[in-house]
TIMITOR-65511 format. One record per residue (C-alpha): residue number from 1; residue in one letter; x negated, y negated, z. Coordinates in nm, 3 decimals. Layout:
<nodes>
+-----+---------+---------+---------+---------+
: num : residuo :       u :       v :       w :
+-----+---------+---------+---------+---------+
: NUM :       A :       X :       Y :       Z :
...
+-----+---------+---------+---------+---------+
</nodes>
This chain:
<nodes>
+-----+---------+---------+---------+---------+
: num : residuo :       u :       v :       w :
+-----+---------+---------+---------+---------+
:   1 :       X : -12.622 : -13.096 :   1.496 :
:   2 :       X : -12.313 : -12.970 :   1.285 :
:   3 :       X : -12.086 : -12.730 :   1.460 :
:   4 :       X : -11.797 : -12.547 :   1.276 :
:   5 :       X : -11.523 : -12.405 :   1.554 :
:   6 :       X : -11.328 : -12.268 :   1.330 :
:   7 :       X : -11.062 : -12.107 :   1.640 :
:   8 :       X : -11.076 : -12.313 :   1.982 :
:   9 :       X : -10.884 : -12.224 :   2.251 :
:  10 :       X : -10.899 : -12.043 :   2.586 :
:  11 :       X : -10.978 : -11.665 :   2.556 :
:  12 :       X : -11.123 : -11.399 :   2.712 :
:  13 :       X : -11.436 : -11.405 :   2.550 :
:  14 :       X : -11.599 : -11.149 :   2.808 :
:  15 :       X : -11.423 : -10.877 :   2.907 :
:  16 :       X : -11.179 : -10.790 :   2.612 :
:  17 :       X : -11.491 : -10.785 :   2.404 :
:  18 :       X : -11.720 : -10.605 :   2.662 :
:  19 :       X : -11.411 : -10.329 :   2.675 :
:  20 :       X : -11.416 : -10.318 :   2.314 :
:  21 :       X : -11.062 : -10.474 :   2.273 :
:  22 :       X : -11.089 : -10.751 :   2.115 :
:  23 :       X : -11.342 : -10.785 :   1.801 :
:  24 :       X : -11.500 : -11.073 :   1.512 :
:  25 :       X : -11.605 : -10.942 :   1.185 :
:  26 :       X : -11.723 : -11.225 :   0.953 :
:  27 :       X : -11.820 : -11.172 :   0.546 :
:  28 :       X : -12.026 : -11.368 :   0.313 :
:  29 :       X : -11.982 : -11.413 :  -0.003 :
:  30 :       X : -12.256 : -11.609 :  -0.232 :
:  31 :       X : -12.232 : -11.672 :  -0.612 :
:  32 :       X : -12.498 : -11.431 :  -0.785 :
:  33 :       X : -12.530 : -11.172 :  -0.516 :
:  34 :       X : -12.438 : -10.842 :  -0.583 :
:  35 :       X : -12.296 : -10.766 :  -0.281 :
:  36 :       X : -12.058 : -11.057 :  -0.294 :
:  37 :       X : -11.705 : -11.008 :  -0.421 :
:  38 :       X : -11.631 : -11.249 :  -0.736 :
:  39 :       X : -11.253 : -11.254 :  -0.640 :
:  40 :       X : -11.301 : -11.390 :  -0.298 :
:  41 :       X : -11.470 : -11.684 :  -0.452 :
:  42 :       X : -11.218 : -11.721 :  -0.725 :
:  43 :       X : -10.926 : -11.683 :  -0.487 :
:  44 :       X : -11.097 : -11.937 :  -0.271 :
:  45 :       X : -11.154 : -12.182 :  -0.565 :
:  46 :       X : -10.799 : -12.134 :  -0.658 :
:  47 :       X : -10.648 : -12.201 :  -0.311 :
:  48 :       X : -10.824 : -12.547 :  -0.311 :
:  49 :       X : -10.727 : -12.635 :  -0.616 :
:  50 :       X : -10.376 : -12.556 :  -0.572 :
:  51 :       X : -10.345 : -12.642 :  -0.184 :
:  52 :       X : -10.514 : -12.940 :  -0.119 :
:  53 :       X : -10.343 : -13.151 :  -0.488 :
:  54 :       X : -10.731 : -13.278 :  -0.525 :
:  55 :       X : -11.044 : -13.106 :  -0.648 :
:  56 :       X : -10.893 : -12.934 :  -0.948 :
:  57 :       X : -11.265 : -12.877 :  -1.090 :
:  58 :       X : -11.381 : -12.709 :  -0.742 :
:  59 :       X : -11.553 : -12.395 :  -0.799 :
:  60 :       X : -11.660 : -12.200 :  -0.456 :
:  61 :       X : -12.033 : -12.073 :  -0.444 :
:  62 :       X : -11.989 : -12.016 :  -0.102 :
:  63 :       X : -11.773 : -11.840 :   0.102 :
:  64 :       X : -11.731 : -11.746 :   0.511 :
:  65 :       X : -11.462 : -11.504 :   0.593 :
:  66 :       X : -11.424 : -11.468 :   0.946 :
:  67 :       X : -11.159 : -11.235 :   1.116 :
:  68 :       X : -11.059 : -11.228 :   1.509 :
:  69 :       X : -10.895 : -10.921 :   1.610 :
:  70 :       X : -10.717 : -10.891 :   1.954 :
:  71 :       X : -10.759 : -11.206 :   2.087 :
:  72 :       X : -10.646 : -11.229 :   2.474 :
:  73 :       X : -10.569 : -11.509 :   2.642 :
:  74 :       X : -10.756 : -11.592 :   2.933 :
:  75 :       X : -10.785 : -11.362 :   3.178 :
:  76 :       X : -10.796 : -11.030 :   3.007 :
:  77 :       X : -10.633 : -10.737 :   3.141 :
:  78 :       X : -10.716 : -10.377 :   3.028 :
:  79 :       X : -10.342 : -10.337 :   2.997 :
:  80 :       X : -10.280 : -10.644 :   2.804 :
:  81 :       X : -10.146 : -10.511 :   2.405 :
:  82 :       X : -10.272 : -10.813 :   2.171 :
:  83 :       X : -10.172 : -10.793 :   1.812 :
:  84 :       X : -10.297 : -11.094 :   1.753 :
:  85 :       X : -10.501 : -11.258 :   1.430 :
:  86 :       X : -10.663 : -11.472 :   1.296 :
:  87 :       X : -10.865 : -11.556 :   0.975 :
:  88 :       X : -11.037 : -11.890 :   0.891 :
:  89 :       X : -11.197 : -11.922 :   0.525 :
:  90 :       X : -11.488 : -12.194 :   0.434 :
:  91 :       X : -11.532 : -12.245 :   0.088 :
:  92 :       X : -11.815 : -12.468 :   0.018 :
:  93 :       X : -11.912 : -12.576 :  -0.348 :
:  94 :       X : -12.220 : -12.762 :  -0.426 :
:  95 :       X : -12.101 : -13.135 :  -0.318 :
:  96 :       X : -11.806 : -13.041 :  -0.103 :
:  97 :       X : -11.637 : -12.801 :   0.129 :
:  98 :       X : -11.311 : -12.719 :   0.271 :
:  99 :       X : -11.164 : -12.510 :   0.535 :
: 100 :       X : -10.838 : -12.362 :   0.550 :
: 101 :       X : -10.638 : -12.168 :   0.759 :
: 102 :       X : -10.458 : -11.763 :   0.687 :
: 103 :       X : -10.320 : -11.613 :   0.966 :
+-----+---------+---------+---------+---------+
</nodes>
């Protein structure tokens, strides 16, 4: 069993989200689909390339956008102001993937 945890720490996973605080949006984006966005793939492709020194022929056909919003540590108060962030990208091409970090 392969498990991607992408953000691991302690958080209120309950509450803040149950109260609507805190919140995960996620995007796919998929070579050939019309509803995917061509620059997120290219921009992902690029930032592989340039960032990791290696893979200058990788070419993303696959790509996970997922966004935490709010995050509270653990416990979550209603009173607790959280601007926090944070986005973590998977580009996968068809031998290889990589993950990397924006926040």
């Amino acid at each position: 069993m392969a498990i991607i945890a992408p953000f691991w720490a302690t958080t209120d996973t309950y509450s803040a989200f149950r109260d609507g605080h805190s919140k995960v949006y996620y995007q796919m984006h998929k070579r050939g689909d019309i509803n995917s966005s061509a620059a997120i793939l290219r921009m992902a492709s690029e930032h592989v390339q340039r960032y990791t020194g290696k893979f200058e022929n990788f070419e993303a056909s696959w790509v996970l956008v997922v966004t935490w919003e709010k995050l509270c540590p653990y416990v979550y108060y209603y009173y607790y102001d959280s601007n926090c962030r944070w986005v973590r990208v998977i580009a996968c091409a068809t031998s290889m993937s990589c993950v990397f970090v924006v926040k």
